[in-house]
N, C-alpha and C positions, 0 to 999 in steps of 0.2 A: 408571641411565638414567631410571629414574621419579621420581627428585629431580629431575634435569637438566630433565625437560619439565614439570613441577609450575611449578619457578625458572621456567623461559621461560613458563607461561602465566600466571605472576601477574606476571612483568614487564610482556609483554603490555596486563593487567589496568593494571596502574599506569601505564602509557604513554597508553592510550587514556582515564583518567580524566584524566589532565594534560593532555592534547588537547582534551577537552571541558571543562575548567575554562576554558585557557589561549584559547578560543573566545567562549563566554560572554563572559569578560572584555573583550574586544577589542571584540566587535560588540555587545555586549549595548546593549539587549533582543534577544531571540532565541530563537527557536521553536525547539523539538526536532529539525523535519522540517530548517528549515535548519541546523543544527550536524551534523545527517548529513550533509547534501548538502556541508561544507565541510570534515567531516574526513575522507571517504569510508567513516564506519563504516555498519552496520547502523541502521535508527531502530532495531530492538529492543534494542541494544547502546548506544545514546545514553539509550533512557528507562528503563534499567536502571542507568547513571551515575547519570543523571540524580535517580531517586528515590532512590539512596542519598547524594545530594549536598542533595539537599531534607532527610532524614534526618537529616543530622548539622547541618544548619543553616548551610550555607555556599553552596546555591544557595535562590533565593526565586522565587514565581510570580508576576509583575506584573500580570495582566490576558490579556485576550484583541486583539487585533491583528486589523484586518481581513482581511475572506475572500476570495479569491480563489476561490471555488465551494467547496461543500464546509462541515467545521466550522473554525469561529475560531483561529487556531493562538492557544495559551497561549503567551506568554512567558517569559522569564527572565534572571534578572541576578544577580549574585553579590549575598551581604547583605553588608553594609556593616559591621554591627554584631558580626558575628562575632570581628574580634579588630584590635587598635588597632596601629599601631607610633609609635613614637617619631622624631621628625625633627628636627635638629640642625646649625645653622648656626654654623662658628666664625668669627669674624673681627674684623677693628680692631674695629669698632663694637659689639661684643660677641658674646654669646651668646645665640642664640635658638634655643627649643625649641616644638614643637609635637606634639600627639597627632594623628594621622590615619588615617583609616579604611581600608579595604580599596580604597575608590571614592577615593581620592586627597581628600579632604575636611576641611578642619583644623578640628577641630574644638575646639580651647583652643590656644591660645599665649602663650609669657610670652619677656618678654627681659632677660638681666643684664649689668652690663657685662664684663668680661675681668679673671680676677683681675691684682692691682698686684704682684703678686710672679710671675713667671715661670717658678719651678721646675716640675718635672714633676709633685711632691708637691700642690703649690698648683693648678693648673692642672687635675689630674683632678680634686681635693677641689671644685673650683669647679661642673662637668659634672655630678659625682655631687650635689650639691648643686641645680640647677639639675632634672636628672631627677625626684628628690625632689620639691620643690616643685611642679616639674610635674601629677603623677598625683595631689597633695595638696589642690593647687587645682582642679583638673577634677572632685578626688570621685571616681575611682574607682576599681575595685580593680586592684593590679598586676598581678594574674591575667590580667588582660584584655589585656595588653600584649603582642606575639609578639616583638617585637624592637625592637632601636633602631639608625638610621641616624645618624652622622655627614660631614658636609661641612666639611671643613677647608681653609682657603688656606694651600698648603706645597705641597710632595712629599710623596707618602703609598705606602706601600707596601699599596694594599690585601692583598694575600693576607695578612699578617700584622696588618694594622686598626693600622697603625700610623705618625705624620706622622714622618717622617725628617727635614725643614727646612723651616721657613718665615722666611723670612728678613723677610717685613711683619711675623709677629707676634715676631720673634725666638726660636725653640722647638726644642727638639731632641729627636730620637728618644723619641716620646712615645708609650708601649703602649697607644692608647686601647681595643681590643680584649679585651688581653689583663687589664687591670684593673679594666675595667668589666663587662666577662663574671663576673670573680671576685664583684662588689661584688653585682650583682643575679639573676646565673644564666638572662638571658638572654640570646639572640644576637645580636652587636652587629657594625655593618658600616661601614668607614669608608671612604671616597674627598674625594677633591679635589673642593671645594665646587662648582669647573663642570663635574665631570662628573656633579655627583649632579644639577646643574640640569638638564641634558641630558637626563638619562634622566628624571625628571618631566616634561619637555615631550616627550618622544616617546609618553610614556603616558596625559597626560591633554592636551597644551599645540598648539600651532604644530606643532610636527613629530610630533604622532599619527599613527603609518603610517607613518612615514620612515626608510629605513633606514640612511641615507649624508647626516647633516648634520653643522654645526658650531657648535657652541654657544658665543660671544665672548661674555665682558665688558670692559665695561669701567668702571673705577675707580681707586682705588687702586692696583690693578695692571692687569694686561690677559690675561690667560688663556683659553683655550680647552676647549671638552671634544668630545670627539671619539667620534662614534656612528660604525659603517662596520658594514655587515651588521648592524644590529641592536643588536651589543655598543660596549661603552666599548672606543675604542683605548688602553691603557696605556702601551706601548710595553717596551724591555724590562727598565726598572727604574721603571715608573712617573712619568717624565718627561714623556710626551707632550703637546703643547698649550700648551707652555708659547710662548706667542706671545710676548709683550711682551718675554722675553728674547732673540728672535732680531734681529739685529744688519741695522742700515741705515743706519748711516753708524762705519765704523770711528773714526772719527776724531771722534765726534760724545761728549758729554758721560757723564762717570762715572754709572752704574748701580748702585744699592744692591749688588745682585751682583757688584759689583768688575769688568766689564764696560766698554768703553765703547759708546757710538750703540746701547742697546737701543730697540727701537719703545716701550717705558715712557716712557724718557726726549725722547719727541718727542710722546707722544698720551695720557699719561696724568693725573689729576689733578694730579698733582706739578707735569708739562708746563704744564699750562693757568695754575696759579698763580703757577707761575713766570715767565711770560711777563705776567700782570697786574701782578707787578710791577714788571718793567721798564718797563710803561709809565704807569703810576703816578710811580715813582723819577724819571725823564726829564720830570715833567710833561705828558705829552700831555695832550689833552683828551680826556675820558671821563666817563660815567655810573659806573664803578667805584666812582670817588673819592666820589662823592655817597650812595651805600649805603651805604659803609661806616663802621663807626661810630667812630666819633673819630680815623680816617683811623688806625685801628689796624693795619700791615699785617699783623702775627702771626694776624692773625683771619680774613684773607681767607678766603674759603672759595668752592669752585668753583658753589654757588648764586646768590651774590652776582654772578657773574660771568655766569650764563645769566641772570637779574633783567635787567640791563643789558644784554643780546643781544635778550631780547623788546621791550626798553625802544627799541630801535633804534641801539641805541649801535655805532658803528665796529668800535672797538680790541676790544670785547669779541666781534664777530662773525668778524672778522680772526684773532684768537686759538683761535674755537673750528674756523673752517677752513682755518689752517694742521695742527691738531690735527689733524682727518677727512681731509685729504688725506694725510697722514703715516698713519694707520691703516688707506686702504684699500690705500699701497702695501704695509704687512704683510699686508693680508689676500688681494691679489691674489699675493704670493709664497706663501702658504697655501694656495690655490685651484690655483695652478699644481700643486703635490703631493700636494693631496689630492681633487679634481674634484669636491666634494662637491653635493648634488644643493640644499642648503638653506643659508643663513647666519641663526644664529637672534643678536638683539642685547638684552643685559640690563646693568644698573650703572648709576651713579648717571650716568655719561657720557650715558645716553641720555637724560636728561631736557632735553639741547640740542638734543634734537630736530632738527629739519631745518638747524639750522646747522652740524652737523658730519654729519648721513648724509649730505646732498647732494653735499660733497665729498667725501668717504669714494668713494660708488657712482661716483664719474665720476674716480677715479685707480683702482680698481677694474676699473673698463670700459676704462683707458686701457693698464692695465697687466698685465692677465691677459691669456695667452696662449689660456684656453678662450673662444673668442668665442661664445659664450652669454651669455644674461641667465641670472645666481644669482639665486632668490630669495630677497631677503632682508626679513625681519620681527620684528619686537620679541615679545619674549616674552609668549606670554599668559596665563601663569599669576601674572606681578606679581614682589611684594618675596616671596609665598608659595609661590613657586616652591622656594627654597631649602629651606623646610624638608619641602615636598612632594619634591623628587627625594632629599632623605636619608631620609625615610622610604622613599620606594620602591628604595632599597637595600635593603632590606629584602623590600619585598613583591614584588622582584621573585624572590625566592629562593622564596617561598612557591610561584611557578607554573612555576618550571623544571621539566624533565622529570626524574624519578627516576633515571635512567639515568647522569644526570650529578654527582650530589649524594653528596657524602663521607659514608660512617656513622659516621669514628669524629670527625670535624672538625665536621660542620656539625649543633650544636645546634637548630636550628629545625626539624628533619627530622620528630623528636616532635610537634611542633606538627601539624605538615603530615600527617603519619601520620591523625592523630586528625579531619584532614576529608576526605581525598582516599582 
């Protein structure tokens, strides 16, 4: 019985430290007296955290905050410096990597292209190569490192940190987990590149606070990542969100996925290119034709194509809102099933700007059954989003509560031990 309640008052103990970590965090800067008042602990029970949290160097004292009668409450915020993780964007355009702090903050990043051989051998060798160089070029020590996120475009099976199919990059069943765990000895997390975006804009981004958004890209493909209460929806093999493959017109053109009338195949890069060149090949009149360089069509590229939408050009503005009307009817079929409270919008898609959201939001509004305005807003964390929500793969393991955290599975535990 005296083990049993020893166990329950240092879980207790390690509960109400991850409450007041997981506080801090969120609201920081923040006074003692209110991280009592918000987790309903004791203040003597917060500044008894608190200075063994100062202690081990993972909270910090920022200043003093004005008064409201009385003395100056001291602040605080978690340190930054305490321990780095790793963030990891895979996709066409390569691989990019970046070191980021506890505060979401990039602080080195490099990027390589995708190795030219596609095995699984080549492929990790590329990553592990890329990490390398990483901590090589920053200068410092891998000591400092707590973990490393990957963001992969595929199916990924997180619980096992591993891409099952990506049919953009062409990849199969790839243990990024379980090989790069072996290679460096620390803990490594992998998910689907929009979901790792998602959960960086809910912690540092547009959707800070939110607990039920949807995170769209689009590009090359068009994928979603799905926050609801809090967490990433997976679904039940790690499918979920896969937008661009849900079907809008049966009868409508073949899908890389062997598929036909995927919303890819109506709003996605591919879409958009392919439609400048029909009207290229037909001769219409266009500003395309005049960018492009030696009327090379192999070159076109969907830049080239919003260039000539600002330029005022027609066929290229025609193009890009036949594209946003075709993408708000997927997203108003999305909307219809998941009532999400926020639409967050990232990819290269977005740099047409108002020539494809305008249509987008008004097939959107035409088409959703929830007669509410969604908000919808572009991501505000950038191109740096990506490697910020893989690294917070990571750091968001760091402030889960104990209660929930595997001892023989989750490596990082050690880490977390040694501040909390």
């Amino acid at each position: 019985m005296d083990n049993i309640r020893r166990g329950n008052r240092q879980l207790i103990k390690e509960l109400n430290r991850t409450f007041v970590v997981n506080t801090i965090l969120k609201y920081e800067p923040i006074s003692r007296t209110k991280i009592a008042e918000l987790t309903e602990l004791s203040l003597s029970t917060v500044s008894n955290i608190v200075a063994s949290l100062i202690e081990k160097g993972l909270v910090q004292e920022t200043g003093e905050d004005k008064s409201k009668g009385g003395r100056k409450p001291i602040m605080l915020e978690l340190n930054p410096r305490i321990g780095l993780a790793i963030g990891i964007k895979i996709g066409l355009d390569g691989i990019v990597a970046a070191l980021v702090n506890l505060k979401g903050t990039v602080l080195y990043q490099i990027s390589r292209s995708i190795p030219p051989k596609k095995d699984k051998k080549n492929v990790i060798k590329s990553v592990v190569e890329v990490i390398r160089n990483l901590v090589k070029e920053a200068r410092i020590d891998f000591g400092h490192v707590i973990g490393c996120g990957i963001g992969v475009s595929g199916l990924v099976d997180s619980s096992c940190g591993a891409l099952i199919y990506s049919a953009i990059l062409g990849w199969k069943n790839i243990q990024f987990k379980k090989l790069l765990e072996k290679e460096f000895n620390i803990p490594v997390f992998v998910d689907k590149d929009v979901n790792a975006l998602a959960l960086g804009e809910r912690r540092y981004g547009a959707a800070r606070g939110i607990n039920n958004f949807v995170c769209i890209t689009i590009g090359t493909g068009i994928g979603a990542g799905i926050i609801l209460n809090g967490e990433i929806y997976h679904g039940n093999s790690g499918g979920a969100g896969e937008l661009g493959h849900t079907i809008i017109d049966k009868n409508g053109p073949l899908c890389y996925c062997g598929k036909h009338g995927c919303l890819e195949t109506f709003s996605s890069e591919s879409f958009i290119i392919k439609e400048a060149k029909k009207a290229l090949i037909k001769g219409e009149k266009t500003l395309i034709k005049n960018l492009l360089n030696n009327n090379d069509l192999d070159n076109l590229s969907v830049s080239t194509i919003i260039e000539a939408a600002y330029k005022g050009d027609t066929i290229a503005k025609n193009i890009f809102e036949q594209a946003g009307k075709n993408l708000g009817i997927g997203i108003s079929n999305f909307i219809n099933i998941v009532d999400p409270e926020m639409i967050l919008m990232e990819g290269r898609g977005m740099e047409a700007g108002k020539f494809i959201l305008r249509p987008m939001q008004k097939a959107i509004k035409e088409n959703s059954l929830l007669k509410k305005d969604i908000k919808i807003f572009s991501s505000r964390l950038g191109k740096k989003g990506w490697v910020i929500g893989a690294a917070e793969l990571v750091l968001k393991e760091i402030f889960k509560a104990p209660i929930f955290k595997s001892k023989k599975k989750d490596k990082i535990r050690s880490t977390v031990a040694q501040w909390v």
